[in-house]
MIPA-265654 format. One line per 4 residues: number of its first residue (from 1); their letters; for each residue x, y, z of N, C-alpha, C. Coordinates in steps of 0.1 Angstrom, whole numbers, plus 5000, padded with zeros to 4 digits. Last residue first. Layout:
<rs>
NUM = a = X,Y,Z,X,Y,Z,X,Y,Z | ...
</rs>
This chain:
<rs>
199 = xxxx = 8937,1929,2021,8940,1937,2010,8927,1943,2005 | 8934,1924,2057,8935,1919,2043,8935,1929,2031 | 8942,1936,2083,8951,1933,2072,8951,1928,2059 | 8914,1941,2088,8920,1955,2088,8933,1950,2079
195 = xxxx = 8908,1919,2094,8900,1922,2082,8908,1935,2082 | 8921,1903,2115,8922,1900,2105,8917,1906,2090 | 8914,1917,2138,8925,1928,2133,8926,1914,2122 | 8887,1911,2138,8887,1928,2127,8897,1932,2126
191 = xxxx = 8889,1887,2147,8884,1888,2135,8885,1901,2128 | 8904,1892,2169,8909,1886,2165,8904,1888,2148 | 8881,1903,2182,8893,1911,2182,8899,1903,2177 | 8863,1878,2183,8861,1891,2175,8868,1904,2171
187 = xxxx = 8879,1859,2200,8880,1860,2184,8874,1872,2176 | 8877,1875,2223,8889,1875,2221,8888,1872,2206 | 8842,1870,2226,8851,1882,2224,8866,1886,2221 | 8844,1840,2227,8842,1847,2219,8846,1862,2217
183 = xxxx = 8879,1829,2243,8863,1831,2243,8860,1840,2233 | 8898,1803,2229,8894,1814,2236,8880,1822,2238 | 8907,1777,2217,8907,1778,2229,8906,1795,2233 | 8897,1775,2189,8913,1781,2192,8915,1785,2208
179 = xxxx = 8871,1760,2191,8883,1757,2188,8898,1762,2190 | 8861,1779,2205,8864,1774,2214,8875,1762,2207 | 8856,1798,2185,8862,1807,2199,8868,1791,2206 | 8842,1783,2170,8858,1791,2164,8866,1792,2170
175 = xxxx = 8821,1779,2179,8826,1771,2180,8840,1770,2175 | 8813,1808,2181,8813,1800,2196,8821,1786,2188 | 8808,1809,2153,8819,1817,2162,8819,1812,2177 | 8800,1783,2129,8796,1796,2145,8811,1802,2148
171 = xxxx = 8813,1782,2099,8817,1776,2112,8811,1790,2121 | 8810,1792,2076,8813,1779,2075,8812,1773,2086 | 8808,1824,2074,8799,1816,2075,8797,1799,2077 | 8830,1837,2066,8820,1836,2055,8808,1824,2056
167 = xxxx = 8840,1845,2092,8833,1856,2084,8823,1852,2072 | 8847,1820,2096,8830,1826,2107,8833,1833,2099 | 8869,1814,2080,8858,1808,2080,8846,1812,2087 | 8883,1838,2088,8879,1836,2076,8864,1827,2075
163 = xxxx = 8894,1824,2117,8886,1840,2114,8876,1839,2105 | 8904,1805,2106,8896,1805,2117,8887,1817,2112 | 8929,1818,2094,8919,1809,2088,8905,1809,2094 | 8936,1827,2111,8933,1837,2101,8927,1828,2096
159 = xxxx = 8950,1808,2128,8938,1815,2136,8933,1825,2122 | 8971,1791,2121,8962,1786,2116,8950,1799,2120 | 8987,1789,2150,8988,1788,2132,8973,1787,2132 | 8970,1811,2176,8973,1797,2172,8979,1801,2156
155 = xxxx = 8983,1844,2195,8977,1839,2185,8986,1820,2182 | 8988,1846,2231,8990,1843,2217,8986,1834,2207 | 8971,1874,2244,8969,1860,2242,8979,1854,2231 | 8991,1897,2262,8984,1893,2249,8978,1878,2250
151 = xxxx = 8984,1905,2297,8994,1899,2283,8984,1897,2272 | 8966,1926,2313,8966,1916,2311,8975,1914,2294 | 8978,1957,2315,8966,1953,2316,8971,1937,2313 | 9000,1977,2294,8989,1977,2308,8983,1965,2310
147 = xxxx = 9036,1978,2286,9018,1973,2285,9011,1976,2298 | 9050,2007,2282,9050,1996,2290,9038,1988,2290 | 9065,2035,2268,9062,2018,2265,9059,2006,2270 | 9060,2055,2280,9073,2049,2284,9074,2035,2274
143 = xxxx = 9035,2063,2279,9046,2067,2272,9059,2061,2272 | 9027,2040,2297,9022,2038,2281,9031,2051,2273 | 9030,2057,2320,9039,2043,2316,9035,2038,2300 | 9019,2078,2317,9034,2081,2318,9037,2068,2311
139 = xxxx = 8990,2069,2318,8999,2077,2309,9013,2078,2302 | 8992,2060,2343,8986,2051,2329,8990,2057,2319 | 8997,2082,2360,9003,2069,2358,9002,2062,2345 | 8973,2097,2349,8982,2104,2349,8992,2093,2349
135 = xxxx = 8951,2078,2364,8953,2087,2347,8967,2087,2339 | 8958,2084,2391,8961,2068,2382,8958,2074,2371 | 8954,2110,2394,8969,2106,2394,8972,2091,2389 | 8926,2110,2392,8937,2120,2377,8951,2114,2380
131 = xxxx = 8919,2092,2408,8915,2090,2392,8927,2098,2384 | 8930,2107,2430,8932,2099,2428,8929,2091,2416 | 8911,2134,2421,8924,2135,2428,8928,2121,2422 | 8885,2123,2429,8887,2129,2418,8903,2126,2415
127 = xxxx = 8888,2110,2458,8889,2103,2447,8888,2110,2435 | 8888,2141,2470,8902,2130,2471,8902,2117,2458 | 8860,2152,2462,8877,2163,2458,8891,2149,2457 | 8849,2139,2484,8844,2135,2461,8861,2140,2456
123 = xxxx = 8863,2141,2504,8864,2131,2501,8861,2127,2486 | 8853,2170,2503,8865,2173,2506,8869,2152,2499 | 8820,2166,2505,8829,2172,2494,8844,2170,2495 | 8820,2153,2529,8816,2148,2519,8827,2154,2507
119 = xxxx = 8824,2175,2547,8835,2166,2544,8832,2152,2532 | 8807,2191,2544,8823,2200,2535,8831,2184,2535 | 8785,2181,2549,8786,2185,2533,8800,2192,2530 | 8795,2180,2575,8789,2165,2565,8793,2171,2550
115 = xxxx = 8790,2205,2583,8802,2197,2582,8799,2184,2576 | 8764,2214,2576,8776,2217,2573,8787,2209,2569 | 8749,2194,2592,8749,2194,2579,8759,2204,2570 | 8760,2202,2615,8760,2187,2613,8764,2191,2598
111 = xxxx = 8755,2225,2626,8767,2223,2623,8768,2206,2618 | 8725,2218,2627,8731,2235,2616,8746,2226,2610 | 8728,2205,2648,8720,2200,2635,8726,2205,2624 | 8735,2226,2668,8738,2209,2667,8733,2203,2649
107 = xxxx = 8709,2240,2665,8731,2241,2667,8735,2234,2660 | 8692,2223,2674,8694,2233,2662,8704,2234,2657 | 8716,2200,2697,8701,2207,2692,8702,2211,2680 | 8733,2193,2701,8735,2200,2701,8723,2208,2696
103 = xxxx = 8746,2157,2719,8741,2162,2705,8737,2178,2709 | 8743,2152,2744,8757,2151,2739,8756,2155,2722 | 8715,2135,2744,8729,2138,2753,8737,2139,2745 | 8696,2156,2728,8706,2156,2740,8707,2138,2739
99 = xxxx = 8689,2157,2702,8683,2170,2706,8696,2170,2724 | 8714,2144,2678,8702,2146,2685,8703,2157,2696 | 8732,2145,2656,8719,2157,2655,8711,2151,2665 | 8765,2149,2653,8754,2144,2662,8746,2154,2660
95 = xxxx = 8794,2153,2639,8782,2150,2633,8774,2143,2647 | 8813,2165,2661,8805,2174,2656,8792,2170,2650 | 8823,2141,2668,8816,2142,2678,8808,2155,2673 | 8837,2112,2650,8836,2130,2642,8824,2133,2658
91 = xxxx = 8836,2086,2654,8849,2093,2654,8845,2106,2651 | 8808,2085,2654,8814,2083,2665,8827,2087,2665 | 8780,2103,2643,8791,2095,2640,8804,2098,2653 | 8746,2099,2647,8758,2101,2654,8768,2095,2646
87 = xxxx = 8718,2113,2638,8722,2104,2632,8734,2110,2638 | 8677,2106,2643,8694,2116,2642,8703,2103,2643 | 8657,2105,2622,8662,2100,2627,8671,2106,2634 | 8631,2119,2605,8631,2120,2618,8644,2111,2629
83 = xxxx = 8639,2114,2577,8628,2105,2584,8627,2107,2601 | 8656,2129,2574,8637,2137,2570,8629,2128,2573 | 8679,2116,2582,8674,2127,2592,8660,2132,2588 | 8680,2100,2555,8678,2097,2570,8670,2107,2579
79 = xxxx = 8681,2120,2532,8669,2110,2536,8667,2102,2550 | 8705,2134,2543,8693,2141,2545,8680,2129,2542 | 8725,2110,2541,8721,2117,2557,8711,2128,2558 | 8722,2108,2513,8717,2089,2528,8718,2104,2538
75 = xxxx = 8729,2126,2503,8716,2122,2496,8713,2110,2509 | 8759,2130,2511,8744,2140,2515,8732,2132,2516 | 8769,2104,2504,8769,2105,2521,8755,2115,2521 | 8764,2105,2468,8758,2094,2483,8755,2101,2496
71 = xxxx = 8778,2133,2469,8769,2133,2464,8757,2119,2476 | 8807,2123,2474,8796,2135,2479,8780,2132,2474 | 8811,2090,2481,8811,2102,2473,8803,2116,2478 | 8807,2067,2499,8821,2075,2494,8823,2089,2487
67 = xxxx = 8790,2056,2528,8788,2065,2509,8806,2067,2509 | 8790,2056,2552,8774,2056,2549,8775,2061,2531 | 8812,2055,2560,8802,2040,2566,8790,2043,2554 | 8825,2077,2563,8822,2071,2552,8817,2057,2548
63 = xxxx = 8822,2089,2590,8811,2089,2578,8812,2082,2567 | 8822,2059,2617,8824,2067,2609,8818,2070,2592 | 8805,2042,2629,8813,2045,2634,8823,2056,2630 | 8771,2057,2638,8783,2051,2624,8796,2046,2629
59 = xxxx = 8740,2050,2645,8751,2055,2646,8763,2047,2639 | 8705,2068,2645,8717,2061,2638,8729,2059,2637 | 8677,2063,2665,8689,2068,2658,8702,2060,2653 | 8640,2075,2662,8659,2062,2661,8670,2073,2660
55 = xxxx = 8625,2094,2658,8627,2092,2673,8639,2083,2672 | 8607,2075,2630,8607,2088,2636,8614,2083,2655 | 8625,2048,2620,8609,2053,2628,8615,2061,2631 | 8639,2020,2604,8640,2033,2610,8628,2039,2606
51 = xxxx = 8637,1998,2581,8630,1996,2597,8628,2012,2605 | 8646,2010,2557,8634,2006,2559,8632,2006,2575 | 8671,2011,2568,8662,2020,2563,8649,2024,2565 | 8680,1982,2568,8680,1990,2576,8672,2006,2579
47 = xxxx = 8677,1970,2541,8664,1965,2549,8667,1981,2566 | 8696,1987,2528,8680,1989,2528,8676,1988,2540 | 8717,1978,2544,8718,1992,2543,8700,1994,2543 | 8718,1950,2537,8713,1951,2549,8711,1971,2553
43 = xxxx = 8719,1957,2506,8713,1949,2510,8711,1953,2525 | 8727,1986,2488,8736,1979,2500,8727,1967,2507 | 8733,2004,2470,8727,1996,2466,8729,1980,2477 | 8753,2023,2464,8741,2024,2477,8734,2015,2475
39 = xxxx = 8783,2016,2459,8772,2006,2455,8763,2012,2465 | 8809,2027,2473,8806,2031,2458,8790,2025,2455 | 8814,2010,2494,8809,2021,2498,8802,2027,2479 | 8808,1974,2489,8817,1987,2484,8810,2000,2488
35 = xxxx = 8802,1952,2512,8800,1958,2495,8807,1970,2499 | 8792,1936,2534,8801,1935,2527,8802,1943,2516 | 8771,1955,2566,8773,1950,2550,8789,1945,2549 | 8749,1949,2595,8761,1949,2585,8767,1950,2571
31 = xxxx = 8732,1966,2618,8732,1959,2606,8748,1961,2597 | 8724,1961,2651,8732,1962,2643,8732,1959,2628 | 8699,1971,2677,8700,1964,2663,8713,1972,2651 | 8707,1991,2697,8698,1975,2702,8699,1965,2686
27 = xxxx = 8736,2003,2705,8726,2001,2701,8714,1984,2702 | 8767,2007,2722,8755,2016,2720,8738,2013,2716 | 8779,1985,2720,8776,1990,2733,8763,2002,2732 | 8784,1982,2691,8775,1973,2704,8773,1979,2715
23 = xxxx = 8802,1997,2679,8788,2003,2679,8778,1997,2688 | 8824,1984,2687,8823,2002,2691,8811,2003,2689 | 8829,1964,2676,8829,1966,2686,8827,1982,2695 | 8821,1968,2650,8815,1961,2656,8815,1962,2672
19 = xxxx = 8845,1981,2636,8835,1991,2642,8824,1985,2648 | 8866,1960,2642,8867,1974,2648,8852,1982,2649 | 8851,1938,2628,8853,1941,2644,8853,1951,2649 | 8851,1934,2602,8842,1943,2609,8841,1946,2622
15 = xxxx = 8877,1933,2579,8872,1926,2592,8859,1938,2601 | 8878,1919,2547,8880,1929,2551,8876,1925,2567 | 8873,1899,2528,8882,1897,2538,8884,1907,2545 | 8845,1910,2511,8847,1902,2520,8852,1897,2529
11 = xxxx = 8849,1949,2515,8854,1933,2509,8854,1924,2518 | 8846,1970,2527,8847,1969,2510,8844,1954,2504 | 8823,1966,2553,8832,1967,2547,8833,1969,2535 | 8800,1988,2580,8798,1985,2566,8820,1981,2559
7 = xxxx = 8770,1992,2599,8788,1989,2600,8790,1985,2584 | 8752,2008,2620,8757,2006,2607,8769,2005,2604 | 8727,2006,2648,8744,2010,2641,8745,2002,2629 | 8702,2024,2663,8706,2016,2650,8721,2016,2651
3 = xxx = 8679,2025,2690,8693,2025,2686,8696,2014,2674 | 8645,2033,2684,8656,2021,2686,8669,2029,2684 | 8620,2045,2710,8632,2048,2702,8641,2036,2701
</rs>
C-alpha cells in the first residue's frame, strides 16, 4: 500500500505549503499541481492516477483539491475509489473510505459518497450563483453606461482608407493590421464597422 497526497494551486503565485505541509507527514509520494481546479486536465493529477494500485490511498487536504464543479469532484472520486483506492480528506473527517484507522468501513464509504455528492453539488450551486451575480453586475453597469472591458483603440486618419484598400484587394490585411499598428482582428472590426457606414 502507497500513501498518495494531492496538492493542487490556481496559480502560479499561489503557495502550496499549507497543504504541503499537512499531507507530508502522512504519505510516501506527493504530487503537485499549478492549474486551475476548472482544467482535469492536470499533468501531475494524471501521472498520479496512473500510478494508484488497488490498496493506496489518497489524501487531500481538502475536496476541492480534486475539481471545482460537481460534476469533476464525483466523476475523480468514483474513478478513484473503482480503482480500489480510499480516499481521505483531511479538513472533512466524514470523507474517509478506508476500512480502519479512523475510516468507517461500509458506513464509512455510504456516508462518503453522500456527502461528497451534496458538497460537490452545494459548490456547482456557488459558482452558478456567482456567474448570475457577475451577470447581473455586467448588467447593471452597462445600464448605467459604463464600458466594460478594455478601452477602445483609437482609430488613425486615414484607417477607412485602409479598410477600403484590403476590401478591394490592393494591400493583405496583415499588412493593413500592421500598418495602422493593430492586429488583424482589430482591423476586421474596423473593416465591417467601415462597410455598415458606407452608402
Amino acid at each position: 500500500m502507497t500513501a498518495h497526497g494531492y496538492a493542487r494551486v490556481s496559480t502560479a503565485d499561489q503557495n502550496l505549503d499549507r497543504q504541503t505541509d499537512a499531507l507530508a507527514p502522512l504519505v510516501d509520494r506527493l504530487w503537485c499541481d499549478r492549474q486551475s481546479g476548472k482544467d482535469m486536465d492536470r499533468p501531475r493529477w494524471r501521472a498520479m492516477v496512473s500510478a494508484l494500485r488497488p490498496g493506496d490511498v489518497l489524501y487531500v487536504a481538502s475536496i476541492d483539491r480534486m475539481g471545482r464543479d460537481y460534476g469533476d469532484v464525483c466523476d475523480a472520486w468514483a474513478s478513484i475509489t473503482a480503482l480500489g483506492v480510499d480516499i481521505v480528506v483531511l479538513d472533512m473527517p466524514l470523507l474517509d473510505t478506508r476500512e480502519s484507522p479512523g475510516g468507517g468501513g461500509v458506513t464509512g464509504r455510504l456516508i462518503s459518497d453522500v456527502v461528497i455528492r451534496l458538497l460537490a453539488y452545494v459548490a456547482q450551486l456557488e459558482r452558478e450563483k456567482l456567474r448570475e451575480r457577475q451577470a447581473q453586475g455586467i448588467a447593471a453597469a452597462r445600464a448605467r453606461g459604463r464600458h466594460l472591458g478594455r478601452p477602445a483603440i483609437e482609430r488613425p486618419d486615414g484607417w477607412r482608407g485602409v479598410c477600403g484598400a484590403v476590401d478591394s484587394g490592393r494591400i493583405t490585411r496583415r499588412r493593413a493590421a500592421a500598418y495602422l499598428g493593430v492586429c488583424p482582428s482589430t482591423l476586421d472590426r474596423w473593416r465591417a464597422d467601415a462597410r455598415e457606414v458606407r452608402p
